[in-house]
N, C-alpha and C positions, 0 to 999 in steps of 0.2 A: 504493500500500500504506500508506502515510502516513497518507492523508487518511483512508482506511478504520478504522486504526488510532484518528484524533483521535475517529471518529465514533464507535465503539466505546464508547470510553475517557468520552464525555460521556453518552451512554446508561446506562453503566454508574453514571454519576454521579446521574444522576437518579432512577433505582432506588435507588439507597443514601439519596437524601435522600427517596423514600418511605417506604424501610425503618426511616427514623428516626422518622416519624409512625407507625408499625407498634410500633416498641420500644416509647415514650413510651406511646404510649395502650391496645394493646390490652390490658394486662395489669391498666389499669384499668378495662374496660369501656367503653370510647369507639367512637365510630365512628372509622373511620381514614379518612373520604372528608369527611365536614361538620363539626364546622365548618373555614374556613378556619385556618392554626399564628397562632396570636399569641403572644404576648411573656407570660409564666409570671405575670410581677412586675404589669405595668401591664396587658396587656390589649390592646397594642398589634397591630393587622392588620396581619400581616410581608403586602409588597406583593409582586408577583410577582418584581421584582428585588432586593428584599434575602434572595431563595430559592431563587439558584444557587445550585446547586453548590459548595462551595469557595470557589468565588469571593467569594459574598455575605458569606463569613464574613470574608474575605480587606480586602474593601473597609469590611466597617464593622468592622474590627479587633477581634472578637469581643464586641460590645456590644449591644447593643440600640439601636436609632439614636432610640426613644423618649424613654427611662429611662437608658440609658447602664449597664445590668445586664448583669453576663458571661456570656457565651455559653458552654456547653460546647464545649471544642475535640474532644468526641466526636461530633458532630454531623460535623464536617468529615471526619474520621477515617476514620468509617464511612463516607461518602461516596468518599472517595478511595480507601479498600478496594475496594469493591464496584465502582469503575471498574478497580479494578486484577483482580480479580475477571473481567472483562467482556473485558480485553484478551488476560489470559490463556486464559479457557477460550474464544474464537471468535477462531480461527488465520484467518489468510486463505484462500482458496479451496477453499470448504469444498465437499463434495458435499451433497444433499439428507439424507440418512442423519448426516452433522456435522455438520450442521444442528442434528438435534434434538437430538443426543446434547450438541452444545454448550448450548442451550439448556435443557435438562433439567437438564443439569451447572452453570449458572449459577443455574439457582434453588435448586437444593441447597445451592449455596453461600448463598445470601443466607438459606435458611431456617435453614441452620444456627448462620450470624452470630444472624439476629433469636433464635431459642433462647438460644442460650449465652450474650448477655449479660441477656436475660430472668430466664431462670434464676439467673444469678447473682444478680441485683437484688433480685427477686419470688419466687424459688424454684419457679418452674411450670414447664410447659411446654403455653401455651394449647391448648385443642382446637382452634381454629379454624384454625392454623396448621399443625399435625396434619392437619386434615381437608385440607388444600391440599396439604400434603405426600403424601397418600396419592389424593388426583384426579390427583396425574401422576403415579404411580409405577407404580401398576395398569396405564395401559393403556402404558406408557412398559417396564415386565418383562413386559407379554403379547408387545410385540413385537419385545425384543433378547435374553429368554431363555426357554427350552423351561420347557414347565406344571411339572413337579418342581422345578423349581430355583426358582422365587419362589411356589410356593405351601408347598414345607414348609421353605421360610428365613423363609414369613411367618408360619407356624404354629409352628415353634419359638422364632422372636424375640418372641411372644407370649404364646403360653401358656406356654412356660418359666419366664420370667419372672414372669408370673400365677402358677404354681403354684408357686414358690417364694415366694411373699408372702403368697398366702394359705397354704400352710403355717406359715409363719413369724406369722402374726398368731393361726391358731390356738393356737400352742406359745406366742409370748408376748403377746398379746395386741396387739403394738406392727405399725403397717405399714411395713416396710421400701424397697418402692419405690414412688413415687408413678405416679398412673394416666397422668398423661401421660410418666414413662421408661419405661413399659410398651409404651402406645402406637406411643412412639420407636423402641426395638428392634423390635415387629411392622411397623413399615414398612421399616424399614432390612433385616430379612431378606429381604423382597420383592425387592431391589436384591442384596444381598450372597448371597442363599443359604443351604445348611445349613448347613457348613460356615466361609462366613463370618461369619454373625451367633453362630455358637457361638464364634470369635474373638474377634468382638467384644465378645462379653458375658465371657470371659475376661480380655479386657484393659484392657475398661473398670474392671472390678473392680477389675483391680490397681494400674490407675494411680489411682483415687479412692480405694483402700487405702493406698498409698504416700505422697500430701499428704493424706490425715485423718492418719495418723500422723503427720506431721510438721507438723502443725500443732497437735495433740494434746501433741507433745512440748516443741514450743516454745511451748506455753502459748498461744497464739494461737485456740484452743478447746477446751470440753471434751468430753468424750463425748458430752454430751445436747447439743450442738449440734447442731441440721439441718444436712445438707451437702446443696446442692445436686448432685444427679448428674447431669445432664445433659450438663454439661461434657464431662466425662469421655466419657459413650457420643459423644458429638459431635469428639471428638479423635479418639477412636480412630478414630468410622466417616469422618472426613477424612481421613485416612489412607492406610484402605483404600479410600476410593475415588478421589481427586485421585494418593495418593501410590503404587499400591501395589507399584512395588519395593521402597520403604523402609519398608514395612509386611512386607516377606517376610522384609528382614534385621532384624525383630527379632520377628520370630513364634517362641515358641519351638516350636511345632506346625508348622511349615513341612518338608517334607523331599519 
């Protein structure tokens, strides 16, 4: 069970240190497979072993073995997450059926990492991670939930949203949610339902209502600041999906 575990845990590692060529480039328009990662400052071709895991960061004590330039210790971070991630959602002796559901569940996880700090960064939320997110969602609610239940959790975490922004751009001309936390919530109803994507979208609201005000308050922005929302729908629907006892005890809609 151990070893199973180690092997987990290093898998999960090297996903996260794709994830990190994922964060970095897509959001500038890069391929995420050519070129090979080099080094930001000089230009340096990281070799295959200065590009474990952790480790690599570990043994050249966050430098560049080039230039001697500092390495983001977010790089290791996410790495170690994403193993942790890995260990967590594929328990030992799994059936076929936990299988997938762990594997489905683990890339959720990772897509939701690559968003959230995306978004916060860049303020987007790529299509193309979107579209990856939604090739396994689809056939992933065709076959652990009945046709009602993820097609009008994906039709109301959709056009809800849609129609409330194009409302709202008509009356002020200004667009309130961007097309990809549109996107977001239409796929995440697929997963969550009627009822839970109208959750979600209740609670997203309040919790990215809750720190705009208090960031608004302590002067740390002002109104006309962009807030990214992504976050926020990405909280809540972790929640409801990894956590969701602890998502009942503070539903105020729960009964």
């Amino acid at each position: 069970m151990i070893e199973l575990k180690i092997i987990v845990f290093i898998f999960g590692g090297l996903v996260g240190s794709f994830l990190n060529v994922v964060i970095y480039r897509m959001p500038k328009g890069l391929s995420v497979v050519t070129p090979r990662s080099s080094c930001p400052k000089c230009g340096h071709m990281i070799k295959w072993y200065e590009n474990l895991p952790v480790v690599s960061y570990l043994f050249l004590r966050g430098k560049c073995s080039n230039c001697s330039v500092k390495i983001s210790i977010r790089y290791p971070l996410i790495e170690l997450l994403v193993a942790c991630f890995a260990v967590f959602l594929f328990p030992p002796y799994l059936t076929p059926d936990d299988i997938l559901i762990s594997v489905y569940l683990f890339s959720v996880a990772c897509i939701f990492l690559a968003h959230f700090i995306i978004d916060i960064e860049h303020q987007i939320l790529p299509d193309k991670i979107n579209i990856y997110f939604l090739a396994i969602t689809v056939p992933f609610a065709m076959y652990t939930t009945p046709l009602y239940f993820w097609l009008y959790g994906g039709l109301i975490g959709f056009l809800g949203p849609f129609g409330i922004t194009w409302l709202f751009y008509k009356l002020r001309g200004q667009i309130g949610l961007g097309g990809g936390d549109i996107k977001l919530f239409g796929i995440l109803g697929l997963i969550l339902g009627p009822m839970g994507i109208l959750n979600n979208i209740f609670m997203s609201c309040m919790l990215g209502s809750i720190i705009g005000l208090t960031l608004i308050v302590s002067k740390r922005m002002n109104r006309n600041t962009p807030l990214a929302f992504g976050p926020y729908i990405i909280i809540a629907a972790a929640v409801q999906i990894f956590f969701p006892q602890w998502f009942e005890m503070i539903n105020p809609f729960s009964f």
